[in-house]
N, C-alpha and C positions, 0 to 999 in steps of 0.2 A: 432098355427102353424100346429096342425096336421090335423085340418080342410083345411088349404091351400094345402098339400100336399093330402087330398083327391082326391081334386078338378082337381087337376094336372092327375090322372089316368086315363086311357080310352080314353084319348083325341086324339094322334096319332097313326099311324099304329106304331105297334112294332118295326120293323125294320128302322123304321126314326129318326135319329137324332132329338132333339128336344133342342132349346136353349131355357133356364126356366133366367129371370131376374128379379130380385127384385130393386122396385123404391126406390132409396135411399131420397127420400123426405115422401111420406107416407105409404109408405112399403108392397106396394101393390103387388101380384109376377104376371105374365103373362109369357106366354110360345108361343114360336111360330117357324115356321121354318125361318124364315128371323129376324135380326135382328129389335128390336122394338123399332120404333124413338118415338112413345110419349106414356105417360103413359093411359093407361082405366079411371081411376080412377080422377086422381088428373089435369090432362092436362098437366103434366110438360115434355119439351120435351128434349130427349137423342141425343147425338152425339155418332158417328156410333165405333167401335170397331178400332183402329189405326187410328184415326180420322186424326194427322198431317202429317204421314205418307202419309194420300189418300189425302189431299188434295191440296198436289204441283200439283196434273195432273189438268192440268185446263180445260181440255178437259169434265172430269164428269158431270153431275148436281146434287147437292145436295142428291137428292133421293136414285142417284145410285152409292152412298157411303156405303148405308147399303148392309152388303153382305148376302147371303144367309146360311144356315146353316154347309152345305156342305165348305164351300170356308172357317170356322172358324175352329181354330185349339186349342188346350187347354190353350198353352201358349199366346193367344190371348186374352183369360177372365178375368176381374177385379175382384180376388178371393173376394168372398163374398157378388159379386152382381151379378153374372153371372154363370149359370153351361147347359154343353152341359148331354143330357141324352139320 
């Protein structure tokens, strides 16, 4: 684990939000400012954050489900797969 959070360091500008998720299939973590539809590692791929919520608007396409990091709010994350930093 604490090699994973090495890895996490230095990656973004200080002052940017960074949403860090861990693949609940092989436990892989990845950090990025947009939410991450498929995993580096394994190929398994994630539906987006309030997924039923977004997707009555039929007006979206798929892609633009995922929201940016900015537009996610704390109470928006699946404690223990998801942390905003």
């Amino acid at each position: 684990m604490k090699k994973d959070v090495e890895s996490f360091q230095g990656t973004f500008a200080e002052n940017t939000k960074t949403l860090i998720k861990k693949c609940h299939c092989c436990g892989k973590m990845a950090e990025s400012l947009k939410e991450i539809e498929r995993c580096s590692t394994c190929q398994k791929s994630f539906l987006p954050l309030k997924y039923f919520e977004k997707i009555h608007d039929v007006h979206q396409q798929y892609a633009d489900l995922f929201s940016h990091v900015e537009e996610i709010d704390e109470k928006d994350l699946i404690k223990g797969l998801l942390v905003l930093w």
